[in-house]
Residue frames as qw, qx, qy, qz and C-alpha x, y, z in Angstrom:
[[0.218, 0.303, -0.898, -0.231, 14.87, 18.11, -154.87],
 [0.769, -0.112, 0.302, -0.552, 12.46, 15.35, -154.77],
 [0.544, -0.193, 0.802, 0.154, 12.52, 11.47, -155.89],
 [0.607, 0.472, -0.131, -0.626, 11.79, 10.58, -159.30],
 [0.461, -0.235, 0.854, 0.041, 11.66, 6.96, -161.23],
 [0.717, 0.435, -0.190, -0.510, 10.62, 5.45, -164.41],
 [0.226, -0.185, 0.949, -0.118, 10.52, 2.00, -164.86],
 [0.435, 0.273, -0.624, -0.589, 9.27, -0.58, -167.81],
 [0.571, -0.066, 0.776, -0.260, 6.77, -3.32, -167.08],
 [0.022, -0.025, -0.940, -0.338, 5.69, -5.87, -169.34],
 [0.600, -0.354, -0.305, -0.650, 1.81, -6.57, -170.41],
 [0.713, -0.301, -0.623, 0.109, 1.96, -9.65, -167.75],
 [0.489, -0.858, 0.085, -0.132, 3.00, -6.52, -164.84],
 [0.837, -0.433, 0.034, 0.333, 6.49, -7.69, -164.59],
 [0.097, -0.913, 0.179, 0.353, 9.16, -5.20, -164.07],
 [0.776, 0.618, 0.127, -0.004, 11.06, -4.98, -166.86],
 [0.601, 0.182, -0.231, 0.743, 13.96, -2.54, -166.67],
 [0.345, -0.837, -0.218, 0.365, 14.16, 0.38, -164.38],
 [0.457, 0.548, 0.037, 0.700, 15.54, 3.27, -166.83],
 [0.024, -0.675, 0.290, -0.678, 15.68, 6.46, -163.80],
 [0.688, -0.613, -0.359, 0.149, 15.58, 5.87, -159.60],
 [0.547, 0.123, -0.148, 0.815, 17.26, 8.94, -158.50],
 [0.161, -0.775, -0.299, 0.532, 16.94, 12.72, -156.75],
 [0.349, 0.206, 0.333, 0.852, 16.61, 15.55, -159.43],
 [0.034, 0.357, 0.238, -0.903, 15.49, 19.22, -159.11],
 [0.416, 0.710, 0.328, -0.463, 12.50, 20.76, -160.54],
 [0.092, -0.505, 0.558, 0.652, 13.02, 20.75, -164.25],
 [0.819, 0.331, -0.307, -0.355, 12.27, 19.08, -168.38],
 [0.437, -0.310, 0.830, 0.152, 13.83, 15.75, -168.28],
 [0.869, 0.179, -0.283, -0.364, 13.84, 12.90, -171.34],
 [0.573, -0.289, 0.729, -0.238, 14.26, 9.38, -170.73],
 [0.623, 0.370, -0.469, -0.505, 14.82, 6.81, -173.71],
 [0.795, -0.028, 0.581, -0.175, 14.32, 3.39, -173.45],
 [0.007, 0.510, -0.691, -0.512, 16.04, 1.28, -175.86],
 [0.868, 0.098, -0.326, -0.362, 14.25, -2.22, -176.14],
 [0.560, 0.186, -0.779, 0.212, 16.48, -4.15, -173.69],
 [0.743, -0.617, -0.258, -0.032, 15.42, -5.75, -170.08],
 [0.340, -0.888, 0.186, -0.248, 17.67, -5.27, -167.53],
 [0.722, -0.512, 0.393, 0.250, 19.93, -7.56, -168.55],
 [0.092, 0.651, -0.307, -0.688, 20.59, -6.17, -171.98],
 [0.209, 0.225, 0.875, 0.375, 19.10, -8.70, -173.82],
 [0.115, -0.011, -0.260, -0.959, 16.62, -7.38, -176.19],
 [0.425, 0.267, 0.778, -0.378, 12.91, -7.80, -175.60],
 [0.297, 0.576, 0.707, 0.283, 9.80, -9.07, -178.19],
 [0.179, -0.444, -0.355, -0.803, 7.50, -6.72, -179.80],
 [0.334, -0.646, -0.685, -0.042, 4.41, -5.80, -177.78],
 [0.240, -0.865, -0.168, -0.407, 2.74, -3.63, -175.50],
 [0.611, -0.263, -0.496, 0.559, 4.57, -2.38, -172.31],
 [0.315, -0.894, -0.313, 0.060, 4.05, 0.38, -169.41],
 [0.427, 0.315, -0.280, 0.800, 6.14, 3.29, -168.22],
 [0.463, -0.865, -0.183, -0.070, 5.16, 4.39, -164.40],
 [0.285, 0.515, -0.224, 0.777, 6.53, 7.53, -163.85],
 [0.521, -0.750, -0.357, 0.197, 6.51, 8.17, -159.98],
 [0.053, 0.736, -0.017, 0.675, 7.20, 12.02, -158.94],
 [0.158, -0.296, 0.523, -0.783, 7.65, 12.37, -155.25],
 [0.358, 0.170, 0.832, -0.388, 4.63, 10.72, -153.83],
 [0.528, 0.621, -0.134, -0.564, 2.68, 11.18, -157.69],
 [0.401, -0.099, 0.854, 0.317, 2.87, 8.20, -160.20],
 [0.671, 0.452, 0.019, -0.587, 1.41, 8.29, -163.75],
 [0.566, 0.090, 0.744, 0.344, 1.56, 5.04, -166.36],
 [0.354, 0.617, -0.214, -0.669, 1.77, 5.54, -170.03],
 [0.881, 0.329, 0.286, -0.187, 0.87, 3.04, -172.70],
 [0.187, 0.696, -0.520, -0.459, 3.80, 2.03, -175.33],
 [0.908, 0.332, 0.199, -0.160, 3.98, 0.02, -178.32],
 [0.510, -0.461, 0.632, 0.358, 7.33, -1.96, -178.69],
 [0.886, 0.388, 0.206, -0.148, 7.53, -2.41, -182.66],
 [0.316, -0.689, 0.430, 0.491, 10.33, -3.80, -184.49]]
């Protein structure tokens, strides 16, 4: 088992919503993101991050928010 997390930031770096933070085995996982901050209010169009962090491993992925 190892940690694993994914978590939405805004273009301005600020954390957005935190969609996984949890211990899961070795495996496929998906992970959807609706369009809402972390207090379920929907957010704008625009650009925003996903950093995926693996065990000590973190990658960021570009997305475009369009509605």
């Amino acid at each position: 088992m190892f940690d694993q997390a994914v978590t939405i930031y805004n273009i301005k770096g600020q954390r957005v919503k935190q969609l996984l933070n949890e211990q899961v085995v070795a495996g496929r996982y998906a992970v959807m993101w609706n369009g809402t901050d972390s207090s379920g209010r929907t957010v704008s169009s625009g650009l925003y991050f996903a950093r995926i962090e693996q065990g000590n491993k973190h990658r960021i992925h570009k997305m475009m928010l369009m509605k």
